[in-house]
N, CA, C and O atoms as a GROMACS GRO file, in nm:
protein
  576
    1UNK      N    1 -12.932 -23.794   6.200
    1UNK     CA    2 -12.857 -23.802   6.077
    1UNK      C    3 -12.922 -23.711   5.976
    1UNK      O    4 -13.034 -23.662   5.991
    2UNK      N    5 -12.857 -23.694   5.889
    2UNK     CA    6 -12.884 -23.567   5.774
    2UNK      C    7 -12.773 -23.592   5.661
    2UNK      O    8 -12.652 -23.614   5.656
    3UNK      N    9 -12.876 -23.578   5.578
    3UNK     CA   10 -12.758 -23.577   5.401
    3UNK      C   11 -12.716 -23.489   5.399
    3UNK      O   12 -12.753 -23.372   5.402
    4UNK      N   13 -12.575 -23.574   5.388
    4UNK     CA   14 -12.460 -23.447   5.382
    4UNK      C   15 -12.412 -23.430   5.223
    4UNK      O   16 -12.459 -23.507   5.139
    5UNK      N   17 -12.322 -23.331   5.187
    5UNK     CA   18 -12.258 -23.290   5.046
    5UNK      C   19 -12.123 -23.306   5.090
    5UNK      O   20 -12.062 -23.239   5.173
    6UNK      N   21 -12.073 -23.434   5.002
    6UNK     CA   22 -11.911 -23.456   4.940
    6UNK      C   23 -11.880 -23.567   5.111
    6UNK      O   24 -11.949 -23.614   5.201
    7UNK      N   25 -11.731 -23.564   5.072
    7UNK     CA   26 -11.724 -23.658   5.209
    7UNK      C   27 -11.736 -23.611   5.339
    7UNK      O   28 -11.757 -23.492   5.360
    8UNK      N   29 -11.722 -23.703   5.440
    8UNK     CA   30 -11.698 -23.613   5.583
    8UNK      C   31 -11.567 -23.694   5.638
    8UNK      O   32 -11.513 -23.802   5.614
    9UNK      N   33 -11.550 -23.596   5.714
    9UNK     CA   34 -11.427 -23.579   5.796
    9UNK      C   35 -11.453 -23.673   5.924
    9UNK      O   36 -11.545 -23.662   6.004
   10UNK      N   37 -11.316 -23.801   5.923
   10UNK     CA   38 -11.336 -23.841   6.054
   10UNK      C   39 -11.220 -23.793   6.125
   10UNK      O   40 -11.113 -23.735   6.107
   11UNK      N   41 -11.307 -23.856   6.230
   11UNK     CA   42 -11.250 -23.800   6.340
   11UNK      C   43 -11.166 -23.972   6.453
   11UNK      O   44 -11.213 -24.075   6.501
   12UNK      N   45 -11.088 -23.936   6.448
   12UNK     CA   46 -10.997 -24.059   6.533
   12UNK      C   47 -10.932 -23.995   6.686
   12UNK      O   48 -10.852 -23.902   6.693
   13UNK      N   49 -10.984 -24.062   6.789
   13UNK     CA   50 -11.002 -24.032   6.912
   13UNK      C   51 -10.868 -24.187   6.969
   13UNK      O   52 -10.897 -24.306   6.951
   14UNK      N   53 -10.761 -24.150   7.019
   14UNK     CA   54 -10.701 -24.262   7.084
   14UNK      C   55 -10.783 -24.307   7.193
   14UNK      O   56 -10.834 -24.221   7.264
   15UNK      N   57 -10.803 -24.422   7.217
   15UNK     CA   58 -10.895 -24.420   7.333
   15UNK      C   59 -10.856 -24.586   7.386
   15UNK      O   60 -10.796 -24.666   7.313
   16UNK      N   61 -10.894 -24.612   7.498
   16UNK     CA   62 -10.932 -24.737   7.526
   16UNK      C   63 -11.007 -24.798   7.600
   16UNK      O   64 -11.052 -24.726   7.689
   17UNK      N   65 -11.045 -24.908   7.602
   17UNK     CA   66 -11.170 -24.947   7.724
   17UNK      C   67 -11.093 -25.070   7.817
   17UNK      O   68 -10.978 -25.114   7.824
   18UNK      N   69 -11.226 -25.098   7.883
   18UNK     CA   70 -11.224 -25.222   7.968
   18UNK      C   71 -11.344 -25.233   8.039
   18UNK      O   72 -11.398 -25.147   8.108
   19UNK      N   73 -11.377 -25.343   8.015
   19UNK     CA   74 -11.491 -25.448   8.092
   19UNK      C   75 -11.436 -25.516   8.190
   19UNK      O   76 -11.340 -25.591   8.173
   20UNK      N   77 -11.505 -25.490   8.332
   20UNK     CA   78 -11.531 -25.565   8.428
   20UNK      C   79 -11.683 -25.703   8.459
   20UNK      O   80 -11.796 -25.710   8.507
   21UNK      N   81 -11.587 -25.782   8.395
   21UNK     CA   82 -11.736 -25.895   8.440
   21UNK      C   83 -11.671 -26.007   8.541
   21UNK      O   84 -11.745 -26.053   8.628
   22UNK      N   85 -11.549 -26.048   8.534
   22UNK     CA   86 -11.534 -26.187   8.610
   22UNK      C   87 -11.385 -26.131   8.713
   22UNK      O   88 -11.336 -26.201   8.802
   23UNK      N   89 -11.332 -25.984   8.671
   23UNK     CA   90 -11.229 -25.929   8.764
   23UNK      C   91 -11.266 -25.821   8.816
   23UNK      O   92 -11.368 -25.764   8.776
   24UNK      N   93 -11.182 -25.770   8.926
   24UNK     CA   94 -11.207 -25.663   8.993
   24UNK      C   95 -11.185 -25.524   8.922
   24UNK      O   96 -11.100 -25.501   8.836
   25UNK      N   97 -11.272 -25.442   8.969
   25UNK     CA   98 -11.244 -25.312   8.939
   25UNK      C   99 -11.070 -25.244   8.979
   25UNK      O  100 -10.994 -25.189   8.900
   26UNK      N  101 -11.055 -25.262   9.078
   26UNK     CA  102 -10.905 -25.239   9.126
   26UNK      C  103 -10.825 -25.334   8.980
   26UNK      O  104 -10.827 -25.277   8.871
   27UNK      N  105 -10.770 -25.451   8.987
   27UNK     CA  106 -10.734 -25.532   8.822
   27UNK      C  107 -10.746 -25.431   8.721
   27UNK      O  108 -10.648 -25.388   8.660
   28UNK      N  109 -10.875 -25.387   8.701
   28UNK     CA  110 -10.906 -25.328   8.578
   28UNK      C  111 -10.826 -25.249   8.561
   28UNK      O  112 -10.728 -25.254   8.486
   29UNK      N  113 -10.872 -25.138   8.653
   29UNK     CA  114 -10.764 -24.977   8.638
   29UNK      C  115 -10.597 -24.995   8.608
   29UNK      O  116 -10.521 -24.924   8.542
   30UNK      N  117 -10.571 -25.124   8.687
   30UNK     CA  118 -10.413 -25.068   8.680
   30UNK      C  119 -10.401 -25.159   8.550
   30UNK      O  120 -10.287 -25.135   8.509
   31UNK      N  121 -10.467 -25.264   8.452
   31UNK     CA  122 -10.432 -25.263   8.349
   31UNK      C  123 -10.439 -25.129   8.274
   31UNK      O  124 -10.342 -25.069   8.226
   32UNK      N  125 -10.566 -25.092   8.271
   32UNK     CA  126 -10.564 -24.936   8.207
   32UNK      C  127 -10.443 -24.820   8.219
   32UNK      O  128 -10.396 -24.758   8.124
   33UNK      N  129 -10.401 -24.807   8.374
   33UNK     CA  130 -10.260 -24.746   8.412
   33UNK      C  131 -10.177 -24.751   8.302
   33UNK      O  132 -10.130 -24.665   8.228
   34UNK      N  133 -10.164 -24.945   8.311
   34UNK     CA  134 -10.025 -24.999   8.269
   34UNK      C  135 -10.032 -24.964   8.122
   34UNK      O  136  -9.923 -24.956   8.066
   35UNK      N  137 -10.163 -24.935   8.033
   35UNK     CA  138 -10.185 -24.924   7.911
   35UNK      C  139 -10.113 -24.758   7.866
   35UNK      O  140 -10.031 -24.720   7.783
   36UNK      N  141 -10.179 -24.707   7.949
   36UNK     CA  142 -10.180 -24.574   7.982
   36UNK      C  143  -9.996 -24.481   8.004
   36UNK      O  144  -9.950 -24.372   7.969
   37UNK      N  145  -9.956 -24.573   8.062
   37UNK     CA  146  -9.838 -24.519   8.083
   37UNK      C  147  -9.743 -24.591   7.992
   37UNK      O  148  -9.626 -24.570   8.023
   38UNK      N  149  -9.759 -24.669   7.888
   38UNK     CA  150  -9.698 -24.714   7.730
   38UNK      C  151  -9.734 -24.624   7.661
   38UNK      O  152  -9.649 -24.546   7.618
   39UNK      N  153  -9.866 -24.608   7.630
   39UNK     CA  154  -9.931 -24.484   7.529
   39UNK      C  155  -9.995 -24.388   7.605
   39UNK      O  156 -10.110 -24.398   7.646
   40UNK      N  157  -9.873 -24.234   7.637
   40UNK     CA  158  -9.954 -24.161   7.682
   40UNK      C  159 -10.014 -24.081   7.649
   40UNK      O  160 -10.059 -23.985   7.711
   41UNK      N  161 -10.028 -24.126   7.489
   41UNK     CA  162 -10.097 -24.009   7.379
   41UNK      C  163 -10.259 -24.054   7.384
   41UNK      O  164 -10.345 -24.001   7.314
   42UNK      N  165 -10.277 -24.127   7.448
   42UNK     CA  166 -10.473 -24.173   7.485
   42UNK      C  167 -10.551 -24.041   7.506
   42UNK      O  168 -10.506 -23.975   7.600
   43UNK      N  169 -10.649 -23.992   7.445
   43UNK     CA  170 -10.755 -23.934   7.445
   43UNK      C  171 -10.813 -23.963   7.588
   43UNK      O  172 -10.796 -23.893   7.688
   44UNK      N  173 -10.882 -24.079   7.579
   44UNK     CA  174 -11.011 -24.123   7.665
   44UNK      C  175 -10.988 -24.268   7.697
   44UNK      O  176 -10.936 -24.359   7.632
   45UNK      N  177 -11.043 -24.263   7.820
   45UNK     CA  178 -11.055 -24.409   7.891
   45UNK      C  179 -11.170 -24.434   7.933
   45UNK      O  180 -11.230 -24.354   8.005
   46UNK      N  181 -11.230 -24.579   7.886
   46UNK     CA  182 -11.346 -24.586   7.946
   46UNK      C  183 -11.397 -24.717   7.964
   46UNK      O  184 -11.407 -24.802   7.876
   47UNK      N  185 -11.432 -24.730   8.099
   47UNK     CA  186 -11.432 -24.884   8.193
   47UNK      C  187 -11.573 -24.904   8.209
   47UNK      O  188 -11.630 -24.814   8.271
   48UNK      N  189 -11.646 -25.004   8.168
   48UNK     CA  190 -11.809 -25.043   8.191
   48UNK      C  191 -11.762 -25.149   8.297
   48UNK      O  192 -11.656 -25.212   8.292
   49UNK      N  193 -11.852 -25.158   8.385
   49UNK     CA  194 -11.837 -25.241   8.540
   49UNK      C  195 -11.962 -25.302   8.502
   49UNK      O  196 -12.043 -25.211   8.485
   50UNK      N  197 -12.024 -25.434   8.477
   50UNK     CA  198 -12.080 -25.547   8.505
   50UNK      C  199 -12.146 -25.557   8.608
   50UNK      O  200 -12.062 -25.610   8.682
   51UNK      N  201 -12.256 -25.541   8.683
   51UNK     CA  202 -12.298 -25.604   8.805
   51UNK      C  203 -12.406 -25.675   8.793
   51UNK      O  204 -12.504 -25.627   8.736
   52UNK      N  205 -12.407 -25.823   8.853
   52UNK     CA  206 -12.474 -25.882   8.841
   52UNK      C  207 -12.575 -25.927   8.989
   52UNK      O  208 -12.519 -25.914   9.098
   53UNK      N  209 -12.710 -25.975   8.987
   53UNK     CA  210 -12.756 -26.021   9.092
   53UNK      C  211 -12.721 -26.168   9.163
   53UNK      O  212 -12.736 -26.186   9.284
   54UNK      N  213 -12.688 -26.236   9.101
   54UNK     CA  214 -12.582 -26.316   9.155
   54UNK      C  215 -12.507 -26.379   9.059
   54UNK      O  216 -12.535 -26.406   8.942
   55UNK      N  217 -12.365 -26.406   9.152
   55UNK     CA  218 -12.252 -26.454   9.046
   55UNK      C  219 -12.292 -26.565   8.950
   55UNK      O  220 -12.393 -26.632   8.969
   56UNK      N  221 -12.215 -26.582   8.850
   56UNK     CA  222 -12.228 -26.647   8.741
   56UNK      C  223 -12.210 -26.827   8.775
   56UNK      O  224 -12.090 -26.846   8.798
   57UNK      N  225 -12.252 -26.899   8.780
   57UNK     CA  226 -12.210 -27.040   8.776
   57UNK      C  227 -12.193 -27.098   8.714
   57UNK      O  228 -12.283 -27.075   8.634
   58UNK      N  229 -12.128 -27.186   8.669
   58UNK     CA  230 -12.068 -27.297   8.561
   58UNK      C  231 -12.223 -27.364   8.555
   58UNK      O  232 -12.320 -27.349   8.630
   59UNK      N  233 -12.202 -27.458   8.412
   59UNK     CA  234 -12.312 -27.575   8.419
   59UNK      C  235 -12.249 -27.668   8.486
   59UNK      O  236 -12.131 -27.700   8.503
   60UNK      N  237 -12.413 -27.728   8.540
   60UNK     CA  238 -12.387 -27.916   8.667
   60UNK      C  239 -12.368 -27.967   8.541
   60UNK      O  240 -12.424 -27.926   8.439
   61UNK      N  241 -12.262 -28.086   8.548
   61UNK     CA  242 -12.262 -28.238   8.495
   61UNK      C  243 -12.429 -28.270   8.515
   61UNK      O  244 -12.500 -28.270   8.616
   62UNK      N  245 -12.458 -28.295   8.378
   62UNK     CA  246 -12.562 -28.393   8.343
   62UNK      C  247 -12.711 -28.296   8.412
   62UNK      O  248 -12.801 -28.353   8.474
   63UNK      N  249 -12.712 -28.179   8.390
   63UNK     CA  250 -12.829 -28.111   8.412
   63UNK      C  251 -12.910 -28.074   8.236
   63UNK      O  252 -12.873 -28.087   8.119
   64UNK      N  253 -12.988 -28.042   8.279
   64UNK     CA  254 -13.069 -27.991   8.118
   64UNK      C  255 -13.022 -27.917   8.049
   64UNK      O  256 -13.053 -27.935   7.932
   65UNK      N  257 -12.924 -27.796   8.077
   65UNK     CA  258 -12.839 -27.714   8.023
   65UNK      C  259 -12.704 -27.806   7.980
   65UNK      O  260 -12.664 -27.797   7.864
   66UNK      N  261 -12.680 -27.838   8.015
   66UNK     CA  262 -12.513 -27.947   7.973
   66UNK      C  263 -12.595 -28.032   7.873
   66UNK      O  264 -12.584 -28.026   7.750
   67UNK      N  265 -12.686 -28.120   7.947
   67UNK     CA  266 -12.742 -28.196   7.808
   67UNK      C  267 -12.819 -28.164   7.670
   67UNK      O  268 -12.831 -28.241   7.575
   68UNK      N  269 -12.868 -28.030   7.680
   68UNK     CA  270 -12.870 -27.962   7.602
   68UNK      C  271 -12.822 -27.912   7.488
   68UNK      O  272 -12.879 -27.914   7.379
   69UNK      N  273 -12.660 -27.844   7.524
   69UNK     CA  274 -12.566 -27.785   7.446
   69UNK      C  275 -12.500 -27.919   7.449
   69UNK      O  276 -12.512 -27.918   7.326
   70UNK      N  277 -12.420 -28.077   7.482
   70UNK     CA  278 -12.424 -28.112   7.433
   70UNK      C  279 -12.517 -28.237   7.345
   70UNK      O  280 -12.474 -28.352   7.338
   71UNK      N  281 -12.603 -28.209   7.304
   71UNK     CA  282 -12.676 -28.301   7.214
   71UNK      C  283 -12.635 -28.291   7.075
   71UNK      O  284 -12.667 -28.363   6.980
   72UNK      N  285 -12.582 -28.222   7.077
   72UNK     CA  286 -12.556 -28.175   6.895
   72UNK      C  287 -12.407 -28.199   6.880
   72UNK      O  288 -12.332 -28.132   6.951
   73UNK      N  289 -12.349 -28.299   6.785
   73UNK     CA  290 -12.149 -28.243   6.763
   73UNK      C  291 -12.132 -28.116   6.718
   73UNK      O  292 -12.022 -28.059   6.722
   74UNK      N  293 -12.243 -28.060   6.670
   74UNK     CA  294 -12.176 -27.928   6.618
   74UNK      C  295 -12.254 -27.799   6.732
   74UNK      O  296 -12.359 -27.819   6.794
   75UNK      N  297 -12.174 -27.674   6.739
   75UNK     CA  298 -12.230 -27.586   6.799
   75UNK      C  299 -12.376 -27.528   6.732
   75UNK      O  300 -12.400 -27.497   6.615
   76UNK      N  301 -12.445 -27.527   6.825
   76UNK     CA  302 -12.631 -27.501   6.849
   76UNK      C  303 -12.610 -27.362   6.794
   76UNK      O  304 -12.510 -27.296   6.819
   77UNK      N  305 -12.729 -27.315   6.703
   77UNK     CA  306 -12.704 -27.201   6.650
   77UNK      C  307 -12.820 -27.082   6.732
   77UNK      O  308 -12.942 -27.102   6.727
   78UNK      N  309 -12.767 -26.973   6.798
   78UNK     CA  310 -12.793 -26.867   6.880
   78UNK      C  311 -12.994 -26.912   6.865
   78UNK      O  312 -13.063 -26.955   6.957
   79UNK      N  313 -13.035 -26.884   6.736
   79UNK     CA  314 -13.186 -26.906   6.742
   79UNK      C  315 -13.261 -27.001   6.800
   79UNK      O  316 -13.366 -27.007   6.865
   80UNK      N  317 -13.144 -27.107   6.740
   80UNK     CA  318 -13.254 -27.252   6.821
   80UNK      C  319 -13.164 -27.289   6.968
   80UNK      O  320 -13.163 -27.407   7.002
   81UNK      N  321 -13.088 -27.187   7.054
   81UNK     CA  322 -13.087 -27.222   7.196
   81UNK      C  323 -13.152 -27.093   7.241
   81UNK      O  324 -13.249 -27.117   7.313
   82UNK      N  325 -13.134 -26.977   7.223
   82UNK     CA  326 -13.214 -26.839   7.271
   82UNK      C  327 -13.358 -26.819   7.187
   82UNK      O  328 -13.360 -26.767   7.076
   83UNK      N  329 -13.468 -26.864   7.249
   83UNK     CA  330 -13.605 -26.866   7.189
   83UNK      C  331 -13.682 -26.745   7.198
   83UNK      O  332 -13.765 -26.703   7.118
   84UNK      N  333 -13.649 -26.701   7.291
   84UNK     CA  334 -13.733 -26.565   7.378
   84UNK      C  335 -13.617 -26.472   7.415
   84UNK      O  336 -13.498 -26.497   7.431
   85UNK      N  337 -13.715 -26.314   7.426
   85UNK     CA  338 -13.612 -26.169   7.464
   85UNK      C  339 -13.648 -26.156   7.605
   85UNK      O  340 -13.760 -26.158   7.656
   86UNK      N  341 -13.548 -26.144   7.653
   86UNK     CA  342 -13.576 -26.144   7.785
   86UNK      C  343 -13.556 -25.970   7.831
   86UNK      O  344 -13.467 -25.899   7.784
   87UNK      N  345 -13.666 -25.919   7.940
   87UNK     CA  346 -13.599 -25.796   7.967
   87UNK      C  347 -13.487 -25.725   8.052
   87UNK      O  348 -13.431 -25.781   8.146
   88UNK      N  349 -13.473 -25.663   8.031
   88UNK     CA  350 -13.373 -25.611   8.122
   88UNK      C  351 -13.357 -25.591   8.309
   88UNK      O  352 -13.441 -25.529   8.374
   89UNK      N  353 -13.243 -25.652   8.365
   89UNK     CA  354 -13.278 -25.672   8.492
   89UNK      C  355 -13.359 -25.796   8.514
   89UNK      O  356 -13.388 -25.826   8.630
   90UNK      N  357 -13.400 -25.874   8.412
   90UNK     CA  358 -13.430 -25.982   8.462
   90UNK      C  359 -13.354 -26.136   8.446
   90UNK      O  360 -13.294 -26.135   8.339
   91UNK      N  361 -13.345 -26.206   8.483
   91UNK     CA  362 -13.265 -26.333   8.435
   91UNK      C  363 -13.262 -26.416   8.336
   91UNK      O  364 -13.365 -26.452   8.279
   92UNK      N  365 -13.160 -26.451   8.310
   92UNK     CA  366 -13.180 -26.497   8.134
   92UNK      C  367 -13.207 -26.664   8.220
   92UNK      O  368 -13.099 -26.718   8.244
   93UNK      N  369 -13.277 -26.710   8.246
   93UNK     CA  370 -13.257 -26.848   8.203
   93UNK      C  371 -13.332 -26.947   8.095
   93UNK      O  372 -13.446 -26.950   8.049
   94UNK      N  373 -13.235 -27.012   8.080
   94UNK     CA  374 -13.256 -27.078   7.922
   94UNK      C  375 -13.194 -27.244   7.970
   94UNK      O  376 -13.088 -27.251   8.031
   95UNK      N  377 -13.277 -27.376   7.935
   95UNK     CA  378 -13.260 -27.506   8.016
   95UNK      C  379 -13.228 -27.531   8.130
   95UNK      O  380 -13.153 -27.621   8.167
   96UNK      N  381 -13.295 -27.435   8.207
   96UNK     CA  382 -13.308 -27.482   8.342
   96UNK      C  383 -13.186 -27.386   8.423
   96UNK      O  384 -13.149 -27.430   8.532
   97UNK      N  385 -13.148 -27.309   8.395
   97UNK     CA  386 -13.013 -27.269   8.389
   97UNK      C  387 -13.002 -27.088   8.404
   97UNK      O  388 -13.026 -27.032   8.297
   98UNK      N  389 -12.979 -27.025   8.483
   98UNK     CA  390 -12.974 -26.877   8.501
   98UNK      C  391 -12.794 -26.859   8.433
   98UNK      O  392 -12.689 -26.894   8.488
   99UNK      N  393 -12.809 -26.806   8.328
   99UNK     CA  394 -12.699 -26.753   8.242
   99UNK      C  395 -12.582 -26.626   8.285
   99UNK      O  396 -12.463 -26.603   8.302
  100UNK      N  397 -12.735 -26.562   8.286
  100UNK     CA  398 -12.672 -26.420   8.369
  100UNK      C  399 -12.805 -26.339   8.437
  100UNK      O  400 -12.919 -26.368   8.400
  101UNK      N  401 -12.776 -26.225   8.550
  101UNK     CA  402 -12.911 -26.161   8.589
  101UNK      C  403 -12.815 -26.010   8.609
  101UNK      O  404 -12.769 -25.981   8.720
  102UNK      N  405 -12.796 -25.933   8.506
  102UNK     CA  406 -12.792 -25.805   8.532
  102UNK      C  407 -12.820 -25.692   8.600
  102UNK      O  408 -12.901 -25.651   8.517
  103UNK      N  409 -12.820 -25.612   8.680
  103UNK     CA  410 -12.882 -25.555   8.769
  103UNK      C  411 -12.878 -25.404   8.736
  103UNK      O  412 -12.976 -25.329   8.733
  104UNK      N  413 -12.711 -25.359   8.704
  104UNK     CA  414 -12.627 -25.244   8.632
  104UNK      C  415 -12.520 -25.299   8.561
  104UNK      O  416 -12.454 -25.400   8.585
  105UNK      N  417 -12.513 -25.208   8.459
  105UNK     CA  418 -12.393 -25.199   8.410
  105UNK      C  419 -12.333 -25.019   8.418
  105UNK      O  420 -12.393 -24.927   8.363
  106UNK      N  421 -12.209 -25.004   8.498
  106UNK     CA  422 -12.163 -24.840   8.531
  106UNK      C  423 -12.044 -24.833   8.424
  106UNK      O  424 -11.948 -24.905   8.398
  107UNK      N  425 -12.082 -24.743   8.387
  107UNK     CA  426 -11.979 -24.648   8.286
  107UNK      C  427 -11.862 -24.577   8.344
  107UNK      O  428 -11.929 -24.521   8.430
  108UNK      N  429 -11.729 -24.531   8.369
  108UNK     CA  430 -11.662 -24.461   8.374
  108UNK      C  431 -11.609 -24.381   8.272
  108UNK      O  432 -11.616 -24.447   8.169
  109UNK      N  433 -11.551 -24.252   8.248
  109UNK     CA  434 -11.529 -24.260   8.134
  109UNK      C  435 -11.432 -24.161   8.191
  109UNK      O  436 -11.476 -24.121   8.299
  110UNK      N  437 -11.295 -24.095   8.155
  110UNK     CA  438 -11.201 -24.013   8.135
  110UNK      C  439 -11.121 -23.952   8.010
  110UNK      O  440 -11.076 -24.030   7.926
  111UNK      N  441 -11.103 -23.823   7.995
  111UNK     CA  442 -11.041 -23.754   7.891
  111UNK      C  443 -10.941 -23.681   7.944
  111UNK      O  444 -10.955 -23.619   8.050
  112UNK      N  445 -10.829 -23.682   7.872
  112UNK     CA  446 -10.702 -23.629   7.935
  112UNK      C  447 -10.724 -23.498   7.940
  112UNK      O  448 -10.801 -23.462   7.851
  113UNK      N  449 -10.678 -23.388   8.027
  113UNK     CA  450 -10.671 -23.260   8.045
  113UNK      C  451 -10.619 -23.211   7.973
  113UNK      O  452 -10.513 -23.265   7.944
  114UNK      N  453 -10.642 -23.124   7.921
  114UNK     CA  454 -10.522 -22.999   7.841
  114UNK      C  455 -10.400 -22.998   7.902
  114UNK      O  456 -10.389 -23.008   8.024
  115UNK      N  457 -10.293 -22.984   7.816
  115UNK     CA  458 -10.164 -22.985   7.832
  115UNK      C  459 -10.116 -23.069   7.964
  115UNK      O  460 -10.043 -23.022   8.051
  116UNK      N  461 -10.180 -23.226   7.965
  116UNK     CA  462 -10.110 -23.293   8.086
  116UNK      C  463 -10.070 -23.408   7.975
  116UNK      O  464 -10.112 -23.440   7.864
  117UNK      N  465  -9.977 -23.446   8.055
  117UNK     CA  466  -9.903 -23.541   7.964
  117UNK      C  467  -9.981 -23.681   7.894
  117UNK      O  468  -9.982 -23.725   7.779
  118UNK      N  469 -10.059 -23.740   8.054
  118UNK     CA  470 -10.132 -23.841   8.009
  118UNK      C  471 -10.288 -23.853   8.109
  118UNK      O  472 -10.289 -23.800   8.220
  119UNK      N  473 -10.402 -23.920   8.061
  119UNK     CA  474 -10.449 -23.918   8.165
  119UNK      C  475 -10.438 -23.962   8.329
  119UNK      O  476 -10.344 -24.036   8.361
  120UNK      N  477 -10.492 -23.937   8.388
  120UNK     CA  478 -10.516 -23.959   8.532
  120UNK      C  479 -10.636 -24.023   8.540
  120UNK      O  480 -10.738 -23.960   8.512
  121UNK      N  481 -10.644 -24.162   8.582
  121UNK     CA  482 -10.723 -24.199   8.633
  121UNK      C  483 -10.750 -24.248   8.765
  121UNK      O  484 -10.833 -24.326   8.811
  122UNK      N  485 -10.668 -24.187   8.806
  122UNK     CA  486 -10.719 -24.108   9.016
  122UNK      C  487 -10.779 -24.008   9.001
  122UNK      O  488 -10.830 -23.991   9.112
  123UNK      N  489 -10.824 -23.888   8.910
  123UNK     CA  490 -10.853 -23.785   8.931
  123UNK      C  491 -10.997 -23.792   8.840
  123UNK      O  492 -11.019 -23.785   8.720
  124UNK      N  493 -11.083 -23.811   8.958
  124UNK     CA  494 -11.238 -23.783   8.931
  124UNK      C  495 -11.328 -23.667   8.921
  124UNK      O  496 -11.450 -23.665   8.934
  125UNK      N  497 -11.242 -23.566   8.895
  125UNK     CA  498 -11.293 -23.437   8.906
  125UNK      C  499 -11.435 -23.416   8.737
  125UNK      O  500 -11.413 -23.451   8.621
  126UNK      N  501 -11.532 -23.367   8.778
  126UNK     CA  502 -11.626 -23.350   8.687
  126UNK      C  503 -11.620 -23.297   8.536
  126UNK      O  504 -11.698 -23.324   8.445
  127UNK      N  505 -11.480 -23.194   8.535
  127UNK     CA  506 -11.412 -23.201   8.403
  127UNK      C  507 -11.381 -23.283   8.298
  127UNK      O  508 -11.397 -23.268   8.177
  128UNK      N  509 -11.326 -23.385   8.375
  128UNK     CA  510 -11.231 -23.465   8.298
  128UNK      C  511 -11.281 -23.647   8.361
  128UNK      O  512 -11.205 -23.744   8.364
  129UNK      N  513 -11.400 -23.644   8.396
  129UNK     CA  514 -11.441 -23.783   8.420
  129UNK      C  515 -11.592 -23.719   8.491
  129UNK      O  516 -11.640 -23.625   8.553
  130UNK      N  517 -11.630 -23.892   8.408
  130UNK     CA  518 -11.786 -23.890   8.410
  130UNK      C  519 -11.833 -24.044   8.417
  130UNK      O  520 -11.772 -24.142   8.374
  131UNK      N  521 -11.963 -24.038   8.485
  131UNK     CA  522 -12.042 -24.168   8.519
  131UNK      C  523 -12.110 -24.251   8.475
  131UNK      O  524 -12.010 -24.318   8.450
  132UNK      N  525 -12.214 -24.331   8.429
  132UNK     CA  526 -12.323 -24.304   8.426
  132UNK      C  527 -12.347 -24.472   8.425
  132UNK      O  528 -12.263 -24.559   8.405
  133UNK      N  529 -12.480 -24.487   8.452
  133UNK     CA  530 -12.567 -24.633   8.473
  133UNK      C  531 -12.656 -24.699   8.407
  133UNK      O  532 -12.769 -24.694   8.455
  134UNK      N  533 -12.638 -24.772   8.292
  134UNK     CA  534 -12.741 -24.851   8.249
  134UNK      C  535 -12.810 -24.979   8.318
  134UNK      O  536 -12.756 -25.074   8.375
  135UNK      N  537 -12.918 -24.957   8.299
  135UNK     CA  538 -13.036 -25.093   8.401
  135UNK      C  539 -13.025 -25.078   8.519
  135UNK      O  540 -12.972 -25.168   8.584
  136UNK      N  541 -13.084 -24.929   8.598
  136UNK     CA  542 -13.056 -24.896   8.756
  136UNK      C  543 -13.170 -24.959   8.789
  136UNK      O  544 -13.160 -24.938   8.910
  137UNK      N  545 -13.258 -25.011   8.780
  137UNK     CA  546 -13.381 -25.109   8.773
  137UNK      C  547 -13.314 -25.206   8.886
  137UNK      O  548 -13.233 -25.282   8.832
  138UNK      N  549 -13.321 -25.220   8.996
  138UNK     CA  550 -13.260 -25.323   9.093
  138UNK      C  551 -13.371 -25.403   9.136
  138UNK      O  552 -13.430 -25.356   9.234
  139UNK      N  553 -13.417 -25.514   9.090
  139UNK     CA  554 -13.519 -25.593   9.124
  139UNK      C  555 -13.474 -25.645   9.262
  139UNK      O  556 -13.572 -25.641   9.337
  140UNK      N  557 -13.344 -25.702   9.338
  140UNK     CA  558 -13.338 -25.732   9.424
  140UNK      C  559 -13.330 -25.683   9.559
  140UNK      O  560 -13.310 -25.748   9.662
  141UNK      N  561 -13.354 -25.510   9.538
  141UNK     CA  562 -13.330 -25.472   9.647
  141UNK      C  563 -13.182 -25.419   9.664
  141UNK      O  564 -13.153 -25.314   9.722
  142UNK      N  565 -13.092 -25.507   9.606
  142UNK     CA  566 -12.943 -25.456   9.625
  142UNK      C  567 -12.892 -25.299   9.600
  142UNK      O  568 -12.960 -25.232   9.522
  143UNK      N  569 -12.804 -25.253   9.647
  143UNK     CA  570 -12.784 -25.115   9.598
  143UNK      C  571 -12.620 -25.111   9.562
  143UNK      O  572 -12.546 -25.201   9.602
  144UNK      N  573 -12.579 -25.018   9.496
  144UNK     CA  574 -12.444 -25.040   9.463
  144UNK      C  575 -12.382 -24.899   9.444
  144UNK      O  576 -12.264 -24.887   9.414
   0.00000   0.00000   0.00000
């Protein structure tokens, strides 16, 4: 950043996203499609994929985590249930309880081509779509 003189100019990019955490990547895209082919004036598309080391589980009836969150009628405020930072790639658990265990999170990202009507998101060519991986740190061995 740098001080600038008088205002600046924004800039507005049509764009849209989507997170994959509890649906499939296949789901994802063709909502994006379906978005895509309503507004085909979209700039950029861009899908973060979720992967976790193992799936997510509900809380047990009557474990330390259920009795926990409920002890209070009112909702527990973020400080006094999250005590500690946990790092990355490793598992959050908090009352007995694995929350989530991250492993990656993958980026997709697409920008429409010059003079095409709308994007393509079948077309992975290095131009016009790009990758990339936060927390490639795989503690379990898994690969993806």
């Amino acid at each position: 950043m740098s001080k600038g003189n008088g205002a600046s100019e924004e800039l507005l990019v049509p764009l849209i996203r989507e997170c994959v955490c509890s649906e499939t990547v296949a789901h994802a895209l063709r909502k994006m499609k379906d978005t895509i082919s309503v507004h085909p004036e979209i700039d950029m598309a861009i899908l973060g994929i979720v992967r976790e080391v193992e799936p997510y589980h509900c809380l047990q009836d009557g474990s330390l985590a259920s009795a926990t969150l409920l002890s209070s009628p009112k909702p527990m405020a973020h400080s006094q249930f999250i005590t500690k930072r946990f790092l990355p790639c490793t598992s959050v658990k908090i009352a007995g309880h694995s929350w989530c265990h991250l492993c990656l999170v993958e980026y997709l990202v697409w920008v429409r081509q010059d003079g095409k009507v709308q994007i393509d998101l079948d077309n992975c060519d290095e131009e016009h779509m790009a990758r990339g991986v936060r927390f490639s740190s795989i503690s379990n061995g898994r690969s993806y």
